[in-house]
C-alpha positions as CSV (number, residue, x, y, z in Angstrom):
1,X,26.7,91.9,26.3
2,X,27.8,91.4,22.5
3,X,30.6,88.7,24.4
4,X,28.0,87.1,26.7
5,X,25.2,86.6,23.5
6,X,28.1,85.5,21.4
7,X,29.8,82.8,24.0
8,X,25.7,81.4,23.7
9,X,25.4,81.2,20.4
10,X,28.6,79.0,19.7
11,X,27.2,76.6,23.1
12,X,24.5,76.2,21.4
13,X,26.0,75.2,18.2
14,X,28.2,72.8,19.9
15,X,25.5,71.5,21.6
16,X,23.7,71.0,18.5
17,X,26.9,69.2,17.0
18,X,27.0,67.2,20.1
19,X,23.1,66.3,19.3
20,X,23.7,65.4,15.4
21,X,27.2,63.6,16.2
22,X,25.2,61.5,19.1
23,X,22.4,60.9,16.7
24,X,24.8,60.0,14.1
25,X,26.6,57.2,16.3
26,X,23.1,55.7,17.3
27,X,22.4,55.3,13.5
28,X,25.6,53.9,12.7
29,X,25.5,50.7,15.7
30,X,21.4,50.6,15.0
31,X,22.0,49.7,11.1
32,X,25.0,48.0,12.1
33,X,23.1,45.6,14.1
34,X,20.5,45.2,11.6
35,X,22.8,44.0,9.2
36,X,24.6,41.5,11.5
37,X,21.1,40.1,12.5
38,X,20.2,39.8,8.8
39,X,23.5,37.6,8.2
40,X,23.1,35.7,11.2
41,X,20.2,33.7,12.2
42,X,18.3,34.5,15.5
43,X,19.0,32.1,18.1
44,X,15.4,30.0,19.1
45,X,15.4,28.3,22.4
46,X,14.8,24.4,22.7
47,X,14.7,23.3,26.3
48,X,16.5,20.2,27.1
49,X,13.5,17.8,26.9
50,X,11.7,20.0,24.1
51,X,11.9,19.6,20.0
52,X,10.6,22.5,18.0
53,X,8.4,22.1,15.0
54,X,10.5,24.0,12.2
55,X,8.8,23.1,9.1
56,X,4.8,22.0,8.7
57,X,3.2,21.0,5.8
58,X,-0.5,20.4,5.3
59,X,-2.1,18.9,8.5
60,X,-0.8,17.4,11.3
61,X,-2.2,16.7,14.8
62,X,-0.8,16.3,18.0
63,X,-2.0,14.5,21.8
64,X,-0.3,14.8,24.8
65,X,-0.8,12.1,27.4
66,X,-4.5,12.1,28.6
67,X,-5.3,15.0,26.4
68,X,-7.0,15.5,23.1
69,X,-5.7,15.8,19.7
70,X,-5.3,19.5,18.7
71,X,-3.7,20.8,15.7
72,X,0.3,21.0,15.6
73,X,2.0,24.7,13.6
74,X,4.9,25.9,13.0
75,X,7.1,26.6,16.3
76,X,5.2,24.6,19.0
77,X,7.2,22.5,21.2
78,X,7.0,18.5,21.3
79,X,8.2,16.6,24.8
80,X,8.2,13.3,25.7
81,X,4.8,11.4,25.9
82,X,3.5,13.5,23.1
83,X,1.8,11.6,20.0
84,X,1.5,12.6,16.8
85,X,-0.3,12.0,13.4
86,X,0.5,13.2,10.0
87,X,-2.6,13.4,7.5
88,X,-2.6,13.5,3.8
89,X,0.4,15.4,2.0
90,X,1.5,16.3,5.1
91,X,5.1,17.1,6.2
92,X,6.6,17.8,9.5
93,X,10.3,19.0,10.6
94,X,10.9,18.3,14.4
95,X,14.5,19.9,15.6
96,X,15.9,19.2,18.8
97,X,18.3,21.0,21.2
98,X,21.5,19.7,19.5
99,X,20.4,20.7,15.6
100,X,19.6,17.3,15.1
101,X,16.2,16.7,13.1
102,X,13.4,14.2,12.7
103,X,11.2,14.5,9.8
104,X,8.0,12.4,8.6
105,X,5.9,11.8,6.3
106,X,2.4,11.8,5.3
107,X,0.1,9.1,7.0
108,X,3.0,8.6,9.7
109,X,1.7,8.2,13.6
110,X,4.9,8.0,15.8
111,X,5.1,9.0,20.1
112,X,8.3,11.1,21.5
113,X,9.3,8.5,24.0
114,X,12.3,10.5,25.6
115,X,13.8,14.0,24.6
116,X,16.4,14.7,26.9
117,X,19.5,17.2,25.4
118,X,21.5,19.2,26.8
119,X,25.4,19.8,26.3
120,X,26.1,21.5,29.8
121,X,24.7,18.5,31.1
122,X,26.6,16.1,29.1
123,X,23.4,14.3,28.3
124,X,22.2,13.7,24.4
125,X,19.2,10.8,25.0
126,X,16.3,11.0,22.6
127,X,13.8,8.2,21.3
128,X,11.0,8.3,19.0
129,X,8.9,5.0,18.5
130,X,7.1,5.0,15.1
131,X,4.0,2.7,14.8
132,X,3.3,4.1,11.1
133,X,4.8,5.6,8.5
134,X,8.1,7.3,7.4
135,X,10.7,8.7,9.2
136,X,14.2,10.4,8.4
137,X,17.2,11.4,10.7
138,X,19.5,14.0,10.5
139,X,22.1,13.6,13.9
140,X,24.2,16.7,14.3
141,X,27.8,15.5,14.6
142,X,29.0,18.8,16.0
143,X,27.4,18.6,19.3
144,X,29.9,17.9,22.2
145,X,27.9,15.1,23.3
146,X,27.9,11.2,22.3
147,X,24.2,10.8,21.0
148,X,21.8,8.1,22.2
149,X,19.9,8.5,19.5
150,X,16.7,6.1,18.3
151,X,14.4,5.7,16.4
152,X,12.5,2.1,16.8
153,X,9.2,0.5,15.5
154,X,7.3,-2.8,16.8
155,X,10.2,-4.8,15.4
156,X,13.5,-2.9,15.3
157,X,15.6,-0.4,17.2
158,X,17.8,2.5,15.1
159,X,20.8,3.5,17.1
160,X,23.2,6.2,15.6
161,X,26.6,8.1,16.3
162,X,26.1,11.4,13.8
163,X,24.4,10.0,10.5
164,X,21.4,10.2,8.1
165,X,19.1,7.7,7.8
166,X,15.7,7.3,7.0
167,X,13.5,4.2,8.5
168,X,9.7,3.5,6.4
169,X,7.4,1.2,8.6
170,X,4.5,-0.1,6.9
171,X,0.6,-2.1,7.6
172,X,1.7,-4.7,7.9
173,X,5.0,-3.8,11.0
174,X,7.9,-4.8,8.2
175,X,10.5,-1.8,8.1
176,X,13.1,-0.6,5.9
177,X,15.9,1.3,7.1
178,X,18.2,2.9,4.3
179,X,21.9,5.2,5.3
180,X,22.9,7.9,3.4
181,X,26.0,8.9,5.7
182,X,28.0,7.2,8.1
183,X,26.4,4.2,10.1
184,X,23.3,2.5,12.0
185,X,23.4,0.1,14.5
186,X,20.2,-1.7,13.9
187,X,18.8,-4.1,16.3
188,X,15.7,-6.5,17.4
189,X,14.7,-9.8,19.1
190,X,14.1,-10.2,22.6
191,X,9.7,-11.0,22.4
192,X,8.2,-13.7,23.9
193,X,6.7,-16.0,21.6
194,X,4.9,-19.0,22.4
195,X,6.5,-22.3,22.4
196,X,4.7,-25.5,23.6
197,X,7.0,-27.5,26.3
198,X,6.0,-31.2,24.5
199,X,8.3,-30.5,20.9
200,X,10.8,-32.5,20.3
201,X,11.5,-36.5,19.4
202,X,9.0,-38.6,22.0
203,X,10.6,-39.9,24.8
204,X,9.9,-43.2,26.9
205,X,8.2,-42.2,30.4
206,X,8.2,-44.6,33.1
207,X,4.2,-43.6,34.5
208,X,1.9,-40.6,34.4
209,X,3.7,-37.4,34.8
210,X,2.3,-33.5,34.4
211,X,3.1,-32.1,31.1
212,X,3.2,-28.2,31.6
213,X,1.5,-26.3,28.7
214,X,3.0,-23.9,26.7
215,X,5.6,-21.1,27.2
216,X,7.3,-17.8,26.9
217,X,10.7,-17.8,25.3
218,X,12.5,-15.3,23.6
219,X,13.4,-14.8,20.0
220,X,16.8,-14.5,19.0
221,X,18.5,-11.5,19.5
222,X,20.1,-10.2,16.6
223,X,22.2,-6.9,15.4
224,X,23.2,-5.2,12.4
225,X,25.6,-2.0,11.3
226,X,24.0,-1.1,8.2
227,X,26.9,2.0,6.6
228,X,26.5,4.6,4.0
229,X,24.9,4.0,0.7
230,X,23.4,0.3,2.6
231,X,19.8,-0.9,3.5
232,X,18.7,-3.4,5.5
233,X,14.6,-4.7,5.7
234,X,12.9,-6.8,8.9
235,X,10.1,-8.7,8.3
236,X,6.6,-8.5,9.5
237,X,7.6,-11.6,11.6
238,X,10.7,-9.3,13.3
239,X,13.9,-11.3,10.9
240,X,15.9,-9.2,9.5
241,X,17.8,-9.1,6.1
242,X,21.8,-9.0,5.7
243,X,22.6,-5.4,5.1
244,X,23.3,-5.0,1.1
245,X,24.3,-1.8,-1.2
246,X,21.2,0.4,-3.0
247,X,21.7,3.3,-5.5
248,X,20.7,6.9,-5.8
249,X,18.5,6.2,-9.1
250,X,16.3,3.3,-7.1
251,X,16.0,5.8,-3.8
252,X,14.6,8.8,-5.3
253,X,11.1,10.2,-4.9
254,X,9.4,13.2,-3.6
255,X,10.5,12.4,-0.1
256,X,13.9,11.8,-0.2
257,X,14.6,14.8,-2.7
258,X,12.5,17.1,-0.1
259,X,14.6,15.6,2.3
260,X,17.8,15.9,0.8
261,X,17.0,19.5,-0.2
262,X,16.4,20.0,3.4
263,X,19.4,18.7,4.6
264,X,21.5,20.7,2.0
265,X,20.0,24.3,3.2
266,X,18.7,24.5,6.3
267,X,17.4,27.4,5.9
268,X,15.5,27.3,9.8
269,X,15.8,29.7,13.0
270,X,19.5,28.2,14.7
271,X,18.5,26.1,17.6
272,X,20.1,26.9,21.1
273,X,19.7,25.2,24.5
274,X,19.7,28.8,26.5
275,X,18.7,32.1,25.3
276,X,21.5,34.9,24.8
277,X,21.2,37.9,26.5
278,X,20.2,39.5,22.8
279,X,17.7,36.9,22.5
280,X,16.1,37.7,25.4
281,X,16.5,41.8,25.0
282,X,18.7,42.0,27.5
283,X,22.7,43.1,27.1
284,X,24.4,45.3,24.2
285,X,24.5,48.5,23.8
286,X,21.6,49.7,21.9
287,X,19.2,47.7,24.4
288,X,20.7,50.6,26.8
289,X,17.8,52.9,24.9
290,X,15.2,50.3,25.3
């Protein structure tokens, strides 16, 4: 009897040693965990033809085709077809699949033409058409993709290969497009514009003939690589300036130090095309308990 009650009493010890030792390893992967996910930013998913709003200041609205303007906040998704509208000291943050941002201004109004990312795919297309307003670009240049990239207004088209660059349209459809790393193909031309049929010296005619009224030609198509530390302005009329040098000390302002300070920290949620399997809940050990 004394054997039997004492072969119980050391089971049960080692059972409770089994409990604390079990509880003990739980504890250790649990905080373990904790501090990796402190260190590390949680992955966000961006689907291929989305961009996440990771930064909103003030008031911003947003329309998507045939719908009403509703109020944009932090962490909604933009897609293609979507307008948008900054208001007064107003800020946004767009990121898109590839950690590449767009960011604008107060008083900006600009439409997602085309958001289409996605490295499994081998695709990196993304336009954004600004009628208003300005606009800066950060293009990731670790992405395993060649970016087609743009940024355009009524008369100019921004096309970039992993740069920063920031584009101001204003009232009256001039622009100004300044590059603070690497280089911009900037390019324009290609409206009609009325032309009447009849200019030129007068020539001798030998009777009545037709004289066709006026017509559609094209303007002169014309293209610039504006590189770091350059600038380069269009005209209301669509002409553009020779590309020519600028300096820090005539660049600065609220914008471009907000910008710059976001470009420096990026202190946001790390973008991701899919979910990992922590992301979603799924996978590891500890989810084992969930």
């Amino acid at each position: 009897m004394e054997l039997v009650l004492k072969s119980r009493i050391m089971g049960s010890r080692a059972g409770r040693i089994a409990v604390v030792f079990f509880v003990s390893i739980v504890c250790l992967l649990w905080f373990s965990q904790e501090g990796a996910a402190a260190k590390k930013p949680m992955a966000v998913k961006i689907g291929r033809g989305e961009a996440r709003v990771t930064a909103l200041e003030g008031t911003v609205q947003v329309a998507s085709e045939g719908g009403r303007w509703r109020s944009l906040k932090t962490g909604n998704i933009l897609k293609g077809g979507d307008q948008v509208k900054t208001g007064s000291k107003s800020r946004l943050e767009i990121t898109l699949p590839d950690r590449s941002f767009f960011r604008f201004a107060d008083h900006t109004n600009f439409k997602i033409i085309q958001i289409d990312v996605s490295e499994r795919a081998s695709t990196r297309n993304a336009r954004v058409n600004v009628a208003l307003g300005k606009t800066w670009a950060n293009v990731s240049k670790s992405f395993g993709v060649k970016p087609n990239i743009e940024v355009a207004c009524e008369n100019a088209v921004t096309g970039v290969r992993g740069t920063i660059y920031r584009m101001n349209v204003n009232d009256d459809k001039s622009a100004l497009v300044r590059v603070y790393d690497g280089e911009v193909r900037v390019w324009g031309g290609g409206k009609p514009m009325e032309q009447s049929a009849a200019s030129g010296p007068p020539t001798s005619v030998s009777g009545p003939v037709s004289i066709s009224g006026p017509r559609s030609v094209s303007m002169e198509e014309w293209v610039e690589i504006v590189r770091t530390m350059q600038q380069i302005s269009i005209s209301a009329a669509g002409v553009p300036g020779k590309p020519k040098a600028f300096t820090e000390a005539e660049d600065r302002d609220d914008w471009v130090d907000w910008n710059r300070a976001r470009d420096e920290n990026q202190n946001i949620p790390e973008a991701t095309q899919e979910e990992t399997p922590e992301a979603r809940g799924g996978g590891g050990f500890f989810n084992w308990f969930r």
